[in-house]
Backbone as JSON Lines, residues from 0, in Angstrom:
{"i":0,"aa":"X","n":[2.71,9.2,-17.2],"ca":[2.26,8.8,-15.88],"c":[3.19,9.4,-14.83]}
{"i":1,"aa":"X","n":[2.43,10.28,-14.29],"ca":[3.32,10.3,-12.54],"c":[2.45,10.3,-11.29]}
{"i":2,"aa":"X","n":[3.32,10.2,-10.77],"ca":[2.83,10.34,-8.97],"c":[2.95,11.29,-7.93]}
{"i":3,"aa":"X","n":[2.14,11.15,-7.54],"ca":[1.64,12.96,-6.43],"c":[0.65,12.19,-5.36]}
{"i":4,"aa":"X","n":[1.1,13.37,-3.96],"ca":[0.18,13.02,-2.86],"c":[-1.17,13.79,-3.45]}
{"i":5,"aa":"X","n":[-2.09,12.56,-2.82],"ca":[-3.99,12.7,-3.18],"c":[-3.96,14.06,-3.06]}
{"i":6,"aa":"X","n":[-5.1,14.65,-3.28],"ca":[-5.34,15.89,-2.82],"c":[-6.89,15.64,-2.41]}
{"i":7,"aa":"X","n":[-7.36,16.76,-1.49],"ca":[-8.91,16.28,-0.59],"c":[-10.22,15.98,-1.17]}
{"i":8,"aa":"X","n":[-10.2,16.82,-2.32],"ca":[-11.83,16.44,-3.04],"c":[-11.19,14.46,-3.67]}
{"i":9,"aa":"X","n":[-10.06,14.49,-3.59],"ca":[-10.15,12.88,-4.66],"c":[-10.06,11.69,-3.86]}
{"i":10,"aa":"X","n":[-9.98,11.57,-2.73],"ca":[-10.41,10.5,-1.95],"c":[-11.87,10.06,-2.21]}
{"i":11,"aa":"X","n":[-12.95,10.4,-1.98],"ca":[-13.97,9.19,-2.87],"c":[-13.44,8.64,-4.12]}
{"i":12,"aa":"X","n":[-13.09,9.08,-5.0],"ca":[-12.87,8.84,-6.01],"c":[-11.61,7.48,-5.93]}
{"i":13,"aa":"X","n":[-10.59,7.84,-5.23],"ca":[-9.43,7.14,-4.81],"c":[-10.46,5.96,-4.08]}
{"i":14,"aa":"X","n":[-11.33,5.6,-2.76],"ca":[-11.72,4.76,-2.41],"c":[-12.18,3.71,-3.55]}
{"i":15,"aa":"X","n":[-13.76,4.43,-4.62],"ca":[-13.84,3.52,-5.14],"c":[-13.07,2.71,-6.26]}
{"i":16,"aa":"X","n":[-12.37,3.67,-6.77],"ca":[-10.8,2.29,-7.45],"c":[-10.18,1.81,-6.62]}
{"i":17,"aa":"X","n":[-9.78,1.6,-5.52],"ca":[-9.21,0.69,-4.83],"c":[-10.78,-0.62,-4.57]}
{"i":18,"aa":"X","n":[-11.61,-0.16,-4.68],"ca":[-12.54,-1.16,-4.28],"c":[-12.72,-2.16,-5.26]}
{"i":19,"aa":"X","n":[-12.79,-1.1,-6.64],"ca":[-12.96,-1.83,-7.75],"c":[-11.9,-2.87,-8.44]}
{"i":20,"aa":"X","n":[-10.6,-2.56,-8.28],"ca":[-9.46,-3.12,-8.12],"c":[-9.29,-4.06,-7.42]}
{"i":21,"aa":"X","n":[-9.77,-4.03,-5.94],"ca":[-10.08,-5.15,-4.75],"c":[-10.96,-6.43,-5.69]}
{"i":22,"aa":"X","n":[-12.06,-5.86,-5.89],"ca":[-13.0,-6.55,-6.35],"c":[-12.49,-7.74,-7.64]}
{"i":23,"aa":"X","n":[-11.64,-7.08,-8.27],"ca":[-11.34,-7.63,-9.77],"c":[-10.39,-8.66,-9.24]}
{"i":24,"aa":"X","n":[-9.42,-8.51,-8.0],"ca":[-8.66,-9.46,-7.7],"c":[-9.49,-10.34,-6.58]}
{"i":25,"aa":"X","n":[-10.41,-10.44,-6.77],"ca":[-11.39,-11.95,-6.01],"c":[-11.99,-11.35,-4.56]}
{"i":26,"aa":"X","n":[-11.82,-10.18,-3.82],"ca":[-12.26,-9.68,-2.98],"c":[-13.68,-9.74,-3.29]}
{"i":27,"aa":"X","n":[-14.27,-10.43,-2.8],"ca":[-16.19,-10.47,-2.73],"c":[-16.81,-8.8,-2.47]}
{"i":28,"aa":"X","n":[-17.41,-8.0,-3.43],"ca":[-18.32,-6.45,-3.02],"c":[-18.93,-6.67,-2.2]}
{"i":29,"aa":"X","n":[-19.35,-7.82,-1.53],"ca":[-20.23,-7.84,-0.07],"c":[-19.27,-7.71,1.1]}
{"i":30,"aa":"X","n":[-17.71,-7.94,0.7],"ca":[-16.67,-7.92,1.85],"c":[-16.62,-6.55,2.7]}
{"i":31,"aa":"X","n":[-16.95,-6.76,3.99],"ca":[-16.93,-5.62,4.88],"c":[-15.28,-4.86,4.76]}
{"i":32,"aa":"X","n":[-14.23,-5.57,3.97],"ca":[-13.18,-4.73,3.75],"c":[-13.03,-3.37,2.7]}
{"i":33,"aa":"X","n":[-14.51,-3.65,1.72],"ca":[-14.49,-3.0,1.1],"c":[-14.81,-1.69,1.58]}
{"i":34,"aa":"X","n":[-15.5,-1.0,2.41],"ca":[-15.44,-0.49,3.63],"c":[-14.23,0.34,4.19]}
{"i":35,"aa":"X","n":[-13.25,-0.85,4.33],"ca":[-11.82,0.14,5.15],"c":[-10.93,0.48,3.41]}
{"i":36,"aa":"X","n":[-10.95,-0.28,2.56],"ca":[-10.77,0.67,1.21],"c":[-11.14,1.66,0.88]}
{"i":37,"aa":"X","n":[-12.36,2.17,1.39],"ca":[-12.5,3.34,0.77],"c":[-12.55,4.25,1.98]}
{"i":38,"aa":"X","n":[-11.55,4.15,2.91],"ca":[-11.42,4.82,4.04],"c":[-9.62,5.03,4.08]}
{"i":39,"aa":"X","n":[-9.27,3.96,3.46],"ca":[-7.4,3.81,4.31],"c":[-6.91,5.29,4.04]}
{"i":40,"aa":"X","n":[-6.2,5.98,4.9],"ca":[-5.43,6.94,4.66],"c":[-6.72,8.14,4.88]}
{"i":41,"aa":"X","n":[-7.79,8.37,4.8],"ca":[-8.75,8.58,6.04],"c":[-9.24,9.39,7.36]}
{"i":42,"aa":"X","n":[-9.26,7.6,7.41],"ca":[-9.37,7.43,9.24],"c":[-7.96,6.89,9.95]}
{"i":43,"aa":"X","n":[-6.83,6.79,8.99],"ca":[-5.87,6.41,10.12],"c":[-4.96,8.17,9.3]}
{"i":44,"aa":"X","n":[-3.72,7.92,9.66],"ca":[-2.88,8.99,9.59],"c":[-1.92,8.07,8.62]}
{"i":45,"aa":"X","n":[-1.53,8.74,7.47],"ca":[-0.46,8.19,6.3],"c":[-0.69,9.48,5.18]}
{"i":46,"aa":"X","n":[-0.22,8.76,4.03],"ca":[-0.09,9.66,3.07],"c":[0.0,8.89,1.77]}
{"i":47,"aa":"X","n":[-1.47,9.43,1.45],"ca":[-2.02,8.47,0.34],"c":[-1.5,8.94,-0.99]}
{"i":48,"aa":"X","n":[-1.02,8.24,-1.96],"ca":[-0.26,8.74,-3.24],"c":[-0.98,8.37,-3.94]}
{"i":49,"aa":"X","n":[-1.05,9.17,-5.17],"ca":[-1.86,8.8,-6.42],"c":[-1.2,8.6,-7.75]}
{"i":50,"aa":"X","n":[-1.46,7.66,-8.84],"ca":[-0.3,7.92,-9.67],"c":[-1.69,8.36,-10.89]}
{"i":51,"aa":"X","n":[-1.21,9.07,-12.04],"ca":[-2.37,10.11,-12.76],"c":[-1.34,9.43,-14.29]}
{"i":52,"aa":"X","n":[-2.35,9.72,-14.88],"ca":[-2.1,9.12,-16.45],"c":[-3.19,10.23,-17.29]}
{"i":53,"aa":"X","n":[-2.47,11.43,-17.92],"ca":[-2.87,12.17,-18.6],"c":[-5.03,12.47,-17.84]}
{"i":54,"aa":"X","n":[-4.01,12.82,-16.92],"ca":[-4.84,13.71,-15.71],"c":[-5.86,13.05,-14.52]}
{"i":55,"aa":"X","n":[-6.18,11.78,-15.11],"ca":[-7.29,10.23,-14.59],"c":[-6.22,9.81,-13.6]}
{"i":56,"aa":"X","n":[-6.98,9.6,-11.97],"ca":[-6.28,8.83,-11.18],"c":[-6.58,7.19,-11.64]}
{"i":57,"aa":"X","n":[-5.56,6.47,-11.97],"ca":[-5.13,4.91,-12.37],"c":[-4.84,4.42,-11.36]}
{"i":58,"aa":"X","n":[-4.36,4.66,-10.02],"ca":[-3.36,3.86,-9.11],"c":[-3.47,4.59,-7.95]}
{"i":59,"aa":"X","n":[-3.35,4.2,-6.86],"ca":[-2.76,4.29,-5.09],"c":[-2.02,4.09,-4.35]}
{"i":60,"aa":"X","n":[-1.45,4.39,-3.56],"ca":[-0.78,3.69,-2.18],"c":[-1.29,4.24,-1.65]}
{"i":61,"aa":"X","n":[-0.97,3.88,-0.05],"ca":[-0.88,4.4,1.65],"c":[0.25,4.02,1.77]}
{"i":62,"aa":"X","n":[0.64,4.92,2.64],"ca":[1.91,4.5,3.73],"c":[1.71,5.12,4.58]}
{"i":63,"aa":"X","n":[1.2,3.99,5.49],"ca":[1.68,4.53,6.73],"c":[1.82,4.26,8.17]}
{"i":64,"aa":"X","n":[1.97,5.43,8.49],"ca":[3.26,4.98,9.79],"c":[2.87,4.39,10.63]}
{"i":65,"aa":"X","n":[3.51,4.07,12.06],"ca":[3.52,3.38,12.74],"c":[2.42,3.75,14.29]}
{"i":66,"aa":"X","n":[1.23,3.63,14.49],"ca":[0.21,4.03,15.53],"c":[-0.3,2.86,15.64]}
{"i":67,"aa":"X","n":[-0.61,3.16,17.15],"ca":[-1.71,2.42,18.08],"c":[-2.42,1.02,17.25]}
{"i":68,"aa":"X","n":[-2.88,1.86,16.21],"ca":[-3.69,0.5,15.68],"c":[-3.22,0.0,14.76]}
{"i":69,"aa":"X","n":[-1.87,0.16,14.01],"ca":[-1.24,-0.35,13.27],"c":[-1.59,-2.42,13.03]}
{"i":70,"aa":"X","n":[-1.61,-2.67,11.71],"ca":[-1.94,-3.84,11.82],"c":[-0.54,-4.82,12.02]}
{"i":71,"aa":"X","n":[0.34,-4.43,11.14],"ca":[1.81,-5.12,11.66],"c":[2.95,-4.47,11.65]}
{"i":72,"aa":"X","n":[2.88,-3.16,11.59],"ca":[4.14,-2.63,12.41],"c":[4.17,-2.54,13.99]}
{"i":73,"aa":"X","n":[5.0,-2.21,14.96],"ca":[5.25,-2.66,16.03],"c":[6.08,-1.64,16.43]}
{"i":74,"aa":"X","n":[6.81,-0.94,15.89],"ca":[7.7,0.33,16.72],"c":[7.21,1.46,15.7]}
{"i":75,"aa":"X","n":[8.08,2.61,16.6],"ca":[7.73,3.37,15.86],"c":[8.6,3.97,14.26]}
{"i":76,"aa":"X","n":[9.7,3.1,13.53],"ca":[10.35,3.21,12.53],"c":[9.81,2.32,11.74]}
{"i":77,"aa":"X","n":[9.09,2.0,11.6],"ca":[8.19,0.99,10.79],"c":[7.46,1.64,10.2]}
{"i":78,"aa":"X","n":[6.72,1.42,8.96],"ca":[5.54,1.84,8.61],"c":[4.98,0.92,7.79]}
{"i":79,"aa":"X","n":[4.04,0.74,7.16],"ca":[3.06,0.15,6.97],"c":[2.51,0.59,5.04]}
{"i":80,"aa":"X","n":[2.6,-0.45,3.79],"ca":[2.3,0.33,2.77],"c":[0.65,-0.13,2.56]}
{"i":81,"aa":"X","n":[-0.39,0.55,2.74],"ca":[-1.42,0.13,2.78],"c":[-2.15,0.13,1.18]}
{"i":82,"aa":"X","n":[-3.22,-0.26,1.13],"ca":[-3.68,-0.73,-0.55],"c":[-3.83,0.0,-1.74]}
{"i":83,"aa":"X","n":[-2.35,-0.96,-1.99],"ca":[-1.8,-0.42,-3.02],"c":[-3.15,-1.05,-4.16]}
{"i":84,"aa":"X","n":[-3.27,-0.11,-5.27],"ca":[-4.32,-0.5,-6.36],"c":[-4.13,0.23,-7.93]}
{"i":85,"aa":"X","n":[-4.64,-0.07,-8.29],"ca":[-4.43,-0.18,-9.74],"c":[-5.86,-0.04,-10.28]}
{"i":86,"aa":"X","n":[-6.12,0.73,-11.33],"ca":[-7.58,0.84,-11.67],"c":[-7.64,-0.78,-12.44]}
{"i":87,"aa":"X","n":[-8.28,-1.7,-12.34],"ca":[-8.7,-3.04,-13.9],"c":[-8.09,-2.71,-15.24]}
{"i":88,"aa":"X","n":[-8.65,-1.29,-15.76],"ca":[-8.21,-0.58,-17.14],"c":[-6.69,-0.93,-17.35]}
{"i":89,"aa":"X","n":[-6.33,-0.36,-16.26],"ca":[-4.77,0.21,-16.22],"c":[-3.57,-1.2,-15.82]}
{"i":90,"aa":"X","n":[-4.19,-1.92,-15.53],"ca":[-3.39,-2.7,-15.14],"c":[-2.49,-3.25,-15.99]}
{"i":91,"aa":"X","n":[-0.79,-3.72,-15.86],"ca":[0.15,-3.95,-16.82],"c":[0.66,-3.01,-17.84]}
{"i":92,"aa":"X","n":[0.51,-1.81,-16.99],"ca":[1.91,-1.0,-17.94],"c":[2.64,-0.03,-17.21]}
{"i":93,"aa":"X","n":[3.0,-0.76,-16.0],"ca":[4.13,-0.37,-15.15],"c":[3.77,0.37,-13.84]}
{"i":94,"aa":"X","n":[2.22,1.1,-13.53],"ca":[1.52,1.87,-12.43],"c":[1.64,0.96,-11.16]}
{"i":95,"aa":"X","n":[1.63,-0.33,-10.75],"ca":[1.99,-0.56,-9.39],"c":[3.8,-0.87,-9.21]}
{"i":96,"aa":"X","n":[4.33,-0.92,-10.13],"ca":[5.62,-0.6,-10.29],"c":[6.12,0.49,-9.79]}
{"i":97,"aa":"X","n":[5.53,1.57,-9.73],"ca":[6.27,2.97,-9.82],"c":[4.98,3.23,-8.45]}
{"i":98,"aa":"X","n":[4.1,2.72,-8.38],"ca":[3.44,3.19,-6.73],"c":[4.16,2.48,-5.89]}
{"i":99,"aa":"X","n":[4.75,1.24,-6.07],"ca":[6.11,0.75,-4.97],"c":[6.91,1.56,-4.98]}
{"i":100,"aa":"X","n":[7.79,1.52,-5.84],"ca":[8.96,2.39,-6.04],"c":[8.7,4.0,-5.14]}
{"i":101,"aa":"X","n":[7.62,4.99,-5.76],"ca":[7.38,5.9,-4.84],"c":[7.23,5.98,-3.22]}
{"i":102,"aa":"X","n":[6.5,4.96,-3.03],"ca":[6.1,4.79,-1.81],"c":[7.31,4.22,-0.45]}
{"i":103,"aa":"X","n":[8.11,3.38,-1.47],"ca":[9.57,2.98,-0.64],"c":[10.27,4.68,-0.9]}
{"i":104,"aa":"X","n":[10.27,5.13,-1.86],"ca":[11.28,6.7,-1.0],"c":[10.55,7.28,-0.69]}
{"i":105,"aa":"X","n":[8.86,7.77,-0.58],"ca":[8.5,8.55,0.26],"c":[8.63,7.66,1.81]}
{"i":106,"aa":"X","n":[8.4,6.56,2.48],"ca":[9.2,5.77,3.34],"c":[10.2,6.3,4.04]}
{"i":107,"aa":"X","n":[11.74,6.14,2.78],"ca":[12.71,6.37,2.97],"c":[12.74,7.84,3.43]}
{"i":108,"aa":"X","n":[12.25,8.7,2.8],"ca":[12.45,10.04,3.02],"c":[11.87,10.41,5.17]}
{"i":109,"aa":"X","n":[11.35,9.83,4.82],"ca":[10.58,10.35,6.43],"c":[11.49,9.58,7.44]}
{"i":110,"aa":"X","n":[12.33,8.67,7.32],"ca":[12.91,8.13,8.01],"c":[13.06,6.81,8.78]}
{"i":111,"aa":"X","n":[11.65,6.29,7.82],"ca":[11.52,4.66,8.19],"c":[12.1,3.7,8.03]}
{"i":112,"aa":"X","n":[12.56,2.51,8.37],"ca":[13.54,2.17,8.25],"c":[13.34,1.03,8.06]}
{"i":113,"aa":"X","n":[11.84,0.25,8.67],"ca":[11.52,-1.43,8.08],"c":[9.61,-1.0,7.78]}
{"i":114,"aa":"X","n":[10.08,-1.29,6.59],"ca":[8.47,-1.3,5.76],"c":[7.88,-2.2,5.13]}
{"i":115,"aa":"X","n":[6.54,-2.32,6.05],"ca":[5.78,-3.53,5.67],"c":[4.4,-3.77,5.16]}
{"i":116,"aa":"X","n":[4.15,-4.81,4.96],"ca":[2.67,-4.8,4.46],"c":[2.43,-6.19,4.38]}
{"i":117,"aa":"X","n":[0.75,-7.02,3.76],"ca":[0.26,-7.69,4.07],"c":[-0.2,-8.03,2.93]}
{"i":118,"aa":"X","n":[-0.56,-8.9,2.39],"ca":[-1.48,-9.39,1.23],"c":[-1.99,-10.88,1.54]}
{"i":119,"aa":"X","n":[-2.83,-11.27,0.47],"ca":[-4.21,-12.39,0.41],"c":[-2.81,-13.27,-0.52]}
{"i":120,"aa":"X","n":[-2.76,-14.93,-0.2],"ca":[-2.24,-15.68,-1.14],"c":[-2.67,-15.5,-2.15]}
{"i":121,"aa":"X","n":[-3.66,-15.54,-2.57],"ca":[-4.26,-15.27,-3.89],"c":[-3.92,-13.87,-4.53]}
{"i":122,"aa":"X","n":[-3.59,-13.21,-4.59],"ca":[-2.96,-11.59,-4.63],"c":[-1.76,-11.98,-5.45]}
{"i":123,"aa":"X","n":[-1.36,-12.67,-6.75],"ca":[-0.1,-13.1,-7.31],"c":[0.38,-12.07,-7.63]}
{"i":124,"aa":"X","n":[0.07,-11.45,-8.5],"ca":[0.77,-10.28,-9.01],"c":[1.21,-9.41,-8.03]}
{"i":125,"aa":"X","n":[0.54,-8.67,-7.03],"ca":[1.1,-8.39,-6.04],"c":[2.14,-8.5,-5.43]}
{"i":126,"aa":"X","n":[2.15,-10.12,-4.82],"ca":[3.61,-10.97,-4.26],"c":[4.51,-10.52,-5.24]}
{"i":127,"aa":"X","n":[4.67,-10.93,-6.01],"ca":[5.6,-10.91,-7.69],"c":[5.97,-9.59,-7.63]}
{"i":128,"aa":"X","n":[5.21,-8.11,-7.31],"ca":[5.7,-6.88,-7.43],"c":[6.33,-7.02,-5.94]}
{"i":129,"aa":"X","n":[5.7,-7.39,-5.39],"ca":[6.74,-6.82,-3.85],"c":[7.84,-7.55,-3.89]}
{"i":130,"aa":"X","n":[8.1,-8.87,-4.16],"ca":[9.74,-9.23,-4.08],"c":[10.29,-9.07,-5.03]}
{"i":131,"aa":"X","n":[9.92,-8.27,-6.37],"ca":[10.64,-7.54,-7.45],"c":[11.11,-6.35,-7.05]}
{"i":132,"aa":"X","n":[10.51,-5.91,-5.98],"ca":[10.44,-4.49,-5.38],"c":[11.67,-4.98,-3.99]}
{"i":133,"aa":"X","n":[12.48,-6.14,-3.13],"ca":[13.2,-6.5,-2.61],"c":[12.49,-6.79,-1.11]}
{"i":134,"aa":"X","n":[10.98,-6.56,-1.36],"ca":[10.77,-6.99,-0.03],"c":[10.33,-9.28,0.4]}
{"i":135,"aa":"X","n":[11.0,-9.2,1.36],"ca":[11.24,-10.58,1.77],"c":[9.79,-11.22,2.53]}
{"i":136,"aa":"X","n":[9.17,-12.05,2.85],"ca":[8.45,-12.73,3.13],"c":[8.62,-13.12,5.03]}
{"i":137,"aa":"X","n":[7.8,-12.37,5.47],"ca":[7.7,-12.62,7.59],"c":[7.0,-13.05,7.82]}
{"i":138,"aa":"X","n":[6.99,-14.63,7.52],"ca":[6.21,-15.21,7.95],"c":[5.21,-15.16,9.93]}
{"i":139,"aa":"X","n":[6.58,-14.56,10.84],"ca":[6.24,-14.16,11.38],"c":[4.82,-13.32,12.27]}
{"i":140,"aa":"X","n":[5.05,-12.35,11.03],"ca":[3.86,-11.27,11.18],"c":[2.78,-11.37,10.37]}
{"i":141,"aa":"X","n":[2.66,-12.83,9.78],"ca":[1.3,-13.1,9.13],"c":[0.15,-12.99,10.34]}
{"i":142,"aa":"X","n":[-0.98,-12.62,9.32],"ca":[-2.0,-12.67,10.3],"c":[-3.59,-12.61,9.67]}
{"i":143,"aa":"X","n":[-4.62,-12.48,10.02],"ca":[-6.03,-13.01,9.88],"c":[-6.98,-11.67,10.82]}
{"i":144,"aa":"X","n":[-7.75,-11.15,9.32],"ca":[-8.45,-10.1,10.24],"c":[-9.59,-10.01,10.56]}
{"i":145,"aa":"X","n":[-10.16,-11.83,10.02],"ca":[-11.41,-12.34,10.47],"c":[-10.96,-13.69,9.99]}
{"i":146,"aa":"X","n":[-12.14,-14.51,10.33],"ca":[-11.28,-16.27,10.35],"c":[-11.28,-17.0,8.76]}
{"i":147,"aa":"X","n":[-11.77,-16.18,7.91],"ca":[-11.59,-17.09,6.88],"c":[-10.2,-15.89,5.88]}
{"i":148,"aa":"X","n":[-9.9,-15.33,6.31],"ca":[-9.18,-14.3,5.62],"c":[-7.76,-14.77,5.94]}
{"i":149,"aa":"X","n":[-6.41,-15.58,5.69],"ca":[-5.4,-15.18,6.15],"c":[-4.45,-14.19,5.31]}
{"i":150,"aa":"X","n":[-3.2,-13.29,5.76],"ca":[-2.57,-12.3,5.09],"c":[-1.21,-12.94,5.23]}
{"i":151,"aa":"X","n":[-0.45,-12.53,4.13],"ca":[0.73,-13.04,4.71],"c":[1.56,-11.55,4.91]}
{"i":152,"aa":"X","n":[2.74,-11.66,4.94],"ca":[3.17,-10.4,5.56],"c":[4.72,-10.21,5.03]}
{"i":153,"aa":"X","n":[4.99,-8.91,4.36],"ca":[6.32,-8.81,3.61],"c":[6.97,-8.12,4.48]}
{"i":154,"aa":"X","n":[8.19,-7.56,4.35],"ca":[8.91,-6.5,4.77],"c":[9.99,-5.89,3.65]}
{"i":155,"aa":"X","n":[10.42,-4.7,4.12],"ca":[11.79,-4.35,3.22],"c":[12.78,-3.2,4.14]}
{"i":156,"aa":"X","n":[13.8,-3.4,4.25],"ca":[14.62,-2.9,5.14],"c":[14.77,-1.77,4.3]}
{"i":157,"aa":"X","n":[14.94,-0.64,4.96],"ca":[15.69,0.71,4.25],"c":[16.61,1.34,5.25]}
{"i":158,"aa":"X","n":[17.91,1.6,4.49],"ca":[18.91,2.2,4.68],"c":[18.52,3.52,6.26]}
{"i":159,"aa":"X","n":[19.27,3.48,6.44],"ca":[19.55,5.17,7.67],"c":[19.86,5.99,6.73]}
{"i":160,"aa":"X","n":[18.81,7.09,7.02],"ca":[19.15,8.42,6.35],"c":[20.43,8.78,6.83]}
{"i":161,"aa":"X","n":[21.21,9.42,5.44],"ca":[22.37,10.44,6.18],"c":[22.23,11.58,6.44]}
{"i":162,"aa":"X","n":[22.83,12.0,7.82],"ca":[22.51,13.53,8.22],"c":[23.29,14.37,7.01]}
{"i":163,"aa":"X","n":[22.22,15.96,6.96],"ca":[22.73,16.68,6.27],"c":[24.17,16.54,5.89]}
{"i":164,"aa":"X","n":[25.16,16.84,4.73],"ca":[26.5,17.21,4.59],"c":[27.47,15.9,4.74]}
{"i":165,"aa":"X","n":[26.81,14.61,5.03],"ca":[27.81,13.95,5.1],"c":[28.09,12.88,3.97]}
């Protein structure tokens, strides 16, 4: 298994496993979110990662950065890890493990410095990977993107890059 940025023909393909993935973790197929799943990384600006298992995309992230319509970042050193997924098949042998892990140094690499994201209470495994992964709980920046939906909202601080040579 490794990980590589999407390349252009595999975004459908990337949408509907994130949908299907959505779906398996209690997201209703009638949910109009299913929709911005098979869009994230898209219609906004990020950089969607794929993780491949003897050549089959299994897994996703987004990350990304910090714009206009950002749902809870707020400056511009922030970014945002958007839905992260896992094919059903694949799930439990380490693929959203290593799409965190990637996605905090591709993060790190660009220069972001507080990285966040959002999930459904119901989303356990999830929670469980992100504060295995060191990100903390903002309650703060919870939020609701229609009225029966609430998100809660993580963060994870990353280091200041060091300039070249030092």
């Amino acid at each position: 298994m490794f990980v590589r940025t999407a390349e252009n023909g595999e975004f459908a393909a990337i949408g509907e496993l994130r949908v299907a993935a959505y779906i398996a973790q209690g997201v209703p197929p009638t949910s109009p979110y299913t929709d911005v799943l098979r869009n994230v990384g898209m219609s906004t600006p990020g950089d969607v990662l794929v993780m491949l298992d003897n050549g089959q995309i299994i897994g996703t992230v987004t990350l990304e950065p910090f714009h206009p319509g950002s749902e809870i970042a707020k400056v511009p050193d922030e970014a945002e890890v958007r839905a992260l997924a896992v094919a059903p098949g694949a799930q439990g042998r380490g693929a959203g493990k290593a799409l965190v892990r990637a996605v905090i140094e591709r993060a790190s690499a660009s220069g972001v410095r507080h990285l966040l994201l959002s999930t459904r209470p119901t989303m356990e495994a999830a929670r469980h990977l992100y504060l295995a992964a060191g990100f903390t709980r903002l309650p703060a920046r919870d939020w609701s993107p229609a009225p029966d939906i609430g998100l809660l909202a993580y963060g994870l601080r990353l280091p200041a890059r060091r300039a070249a040579g030092k």
